[in-house]
N, C-alpha and C positions, 0 to 999 in steps of 0.2 A: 057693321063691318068697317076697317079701317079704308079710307080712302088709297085704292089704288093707287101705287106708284108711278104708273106710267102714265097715270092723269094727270102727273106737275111734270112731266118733261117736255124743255122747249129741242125743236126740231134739231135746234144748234148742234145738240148734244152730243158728242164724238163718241165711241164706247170708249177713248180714254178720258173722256170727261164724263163718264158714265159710272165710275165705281161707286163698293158699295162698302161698310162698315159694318160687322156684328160684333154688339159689346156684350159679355154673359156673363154672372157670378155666382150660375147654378142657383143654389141654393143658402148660397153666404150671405152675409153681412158684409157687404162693401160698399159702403157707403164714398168712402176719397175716391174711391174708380169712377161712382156715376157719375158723383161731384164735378173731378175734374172733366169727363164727357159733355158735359154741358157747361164747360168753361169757353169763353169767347175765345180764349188764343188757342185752343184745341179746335175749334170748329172751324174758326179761320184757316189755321194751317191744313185743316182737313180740303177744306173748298179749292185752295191754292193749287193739290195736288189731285183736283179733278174726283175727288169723290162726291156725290151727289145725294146720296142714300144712308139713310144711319138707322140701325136697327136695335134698340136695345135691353135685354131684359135685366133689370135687376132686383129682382128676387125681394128677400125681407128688408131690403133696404125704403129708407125714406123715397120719396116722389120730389125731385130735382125738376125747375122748369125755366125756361129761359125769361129774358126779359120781356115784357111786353111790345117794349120797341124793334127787338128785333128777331120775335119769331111769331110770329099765326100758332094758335093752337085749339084743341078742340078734346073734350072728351068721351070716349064711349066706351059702348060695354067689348068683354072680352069674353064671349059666349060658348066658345064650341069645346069645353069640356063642364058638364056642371058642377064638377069637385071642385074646378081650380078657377070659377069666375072671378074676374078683376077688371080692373079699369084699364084701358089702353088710351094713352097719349099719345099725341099725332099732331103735326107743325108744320111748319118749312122755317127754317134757318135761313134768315138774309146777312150773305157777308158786307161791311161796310160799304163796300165800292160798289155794290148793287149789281154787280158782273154776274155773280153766279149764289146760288145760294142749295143748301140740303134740308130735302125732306126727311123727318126724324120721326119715329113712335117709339112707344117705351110702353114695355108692360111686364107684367112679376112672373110670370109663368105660364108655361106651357106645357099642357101633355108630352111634347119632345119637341127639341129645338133643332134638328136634323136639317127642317127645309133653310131653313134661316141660316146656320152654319155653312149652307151648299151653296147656297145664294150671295155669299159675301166674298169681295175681294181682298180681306182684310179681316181677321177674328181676334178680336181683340178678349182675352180671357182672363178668369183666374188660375192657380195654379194647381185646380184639381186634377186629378190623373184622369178621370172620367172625359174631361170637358177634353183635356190636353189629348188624349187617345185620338177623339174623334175627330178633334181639329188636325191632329198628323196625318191621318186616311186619308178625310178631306183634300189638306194640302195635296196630299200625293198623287188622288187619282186628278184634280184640275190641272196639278203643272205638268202633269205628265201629254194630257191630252193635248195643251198647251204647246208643249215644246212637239209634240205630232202634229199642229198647226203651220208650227213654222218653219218645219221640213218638208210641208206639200206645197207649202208656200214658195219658198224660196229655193225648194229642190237640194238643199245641203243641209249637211248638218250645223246649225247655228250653237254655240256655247250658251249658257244660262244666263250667263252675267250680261248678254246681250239684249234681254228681254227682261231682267231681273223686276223691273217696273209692272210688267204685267203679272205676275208669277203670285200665286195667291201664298197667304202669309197668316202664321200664327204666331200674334204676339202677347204673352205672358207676365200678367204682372203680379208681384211679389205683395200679400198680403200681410204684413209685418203687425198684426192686431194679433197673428192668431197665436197663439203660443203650442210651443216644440213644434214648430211649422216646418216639418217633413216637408212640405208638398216643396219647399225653397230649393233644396239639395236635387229632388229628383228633377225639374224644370233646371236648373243649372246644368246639371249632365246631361241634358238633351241640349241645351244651349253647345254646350261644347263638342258635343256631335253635329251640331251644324242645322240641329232639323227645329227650329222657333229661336225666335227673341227673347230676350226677358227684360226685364225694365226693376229693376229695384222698389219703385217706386209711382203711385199715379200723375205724379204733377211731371213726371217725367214728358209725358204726352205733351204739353205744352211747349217743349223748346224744338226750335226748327233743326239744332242739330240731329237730336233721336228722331224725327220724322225723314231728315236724311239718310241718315245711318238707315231706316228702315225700308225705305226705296230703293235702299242698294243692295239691302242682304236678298241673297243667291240660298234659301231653303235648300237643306242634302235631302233625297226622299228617307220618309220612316219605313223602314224594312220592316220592322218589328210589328205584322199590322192585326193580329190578332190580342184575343185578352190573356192568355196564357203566357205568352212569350213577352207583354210590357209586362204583365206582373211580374215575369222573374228579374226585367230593368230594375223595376221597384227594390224589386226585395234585395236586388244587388244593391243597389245607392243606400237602402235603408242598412244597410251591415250583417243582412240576415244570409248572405250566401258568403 
């Protein structure tokens, strides 16, 4: 089994220096997503903004590894379904300045990625309807409990944009490999209903201003939370209503 996360945490650790990271690409070929996940100025900007934890599966894609100098790594098995055994990779990421660093694993697949999507502060995806359905639920049922946090808290109603940092977040990146890539249009018109990010682009993840821009977006909840009622969002964006 993979080493325990809460065996690399120093006591320091704040729960805002505690978040977590889930990267998915289902079942695709995305290879520039993992890529760039295991780019130094992605991981750094990660570390900055107190994330600690990086989770990620990437599917039929190649095996991405950091450098030797600046991550520990180890490999084992990935046991607990026997159709879908792989290898799982597991690290710690040390950021330059030795301040703080993230513990990372990586592996192709799982029977369901449910606990891992619940577990992150942060879901980093592609632009399936699948992945994107359950990362909106997600979203909705953490910010909601969230923001019921911080009204027993502080006894008032607080606005979102007040806490918007903590507020858990799906962010959607545009696989521009796949051709007549529907999945673009429908992540865009959720983009514009307020409820996920989208990123054109993987290398976008490396610059400090989209890492800003994404600590500020204020997620709208998805209404829409069963499979019936996205499918007919779909079928709406697709031109079929």
């Amino acid at each position: 089994m993979a080493t325990p996360y809460s065996s690399y945490l120093s006591c320091s650790d704040t729960m805002e220096q505690n978040k977590s990271i889930f990267v998915t690409v289902g079942t695709t070929l995305f290879d520039p997503l993992i890529h760039t996940i295991f780019d130094r100025r992605f991981l750094n900007l990660a570390c900055k903004l107190g994330y600690r934890h990086l989770n990620i599966q990437f599917g039929k894609g190649s095996v991405a590894v950091f450098d030797a100098d600046s991550s520990t790594s180890q490999k084992e098995k990935y046991e607990s379904d026997d159709a879908l055994k792989s290898e799982t990779l597991n690290g710690v990421y040390h950021h330059p300045s030795k301040t703080s660093s993230i513990l990372w694993q990586a592996y192709r697949f799982k029977p369901s990625l449910l606990e891992d999507m619940k577990e992150a502060d942060l879901i980093i995806s592609h632009a399936g309807a699948g992945s994107i359905m359950e990362g909106l639920n997600l979203c909705r049922e953490a910010n909601n409990a969230t923001e019921m946090k911080k009204v027993d808290r502080l006894g008032t109603q607080s606005k979102r944009q007040d806490f918007s940092s903590a507020m858990k977040k799906l962010v959607v990146i545009i696989n521009d490999k796949l051709m007549h890539n529907h999945q673009t249009e429908l992540a865009e018109a959720l983009e514009k209903r307020g409820h996920l990010y989208v990123l054109s682009r993987p290398d976008e993840l490396c610059e400090k201003e989209v890492w800003s821009a994404i600590e500020k977006f204020v997620p709208e909840d998805f209404q829409d939370g069963d499979h019936f009622l996205f499918g007919k969002l779909i079928d709406k964006e697709m031109g079929f209503l």
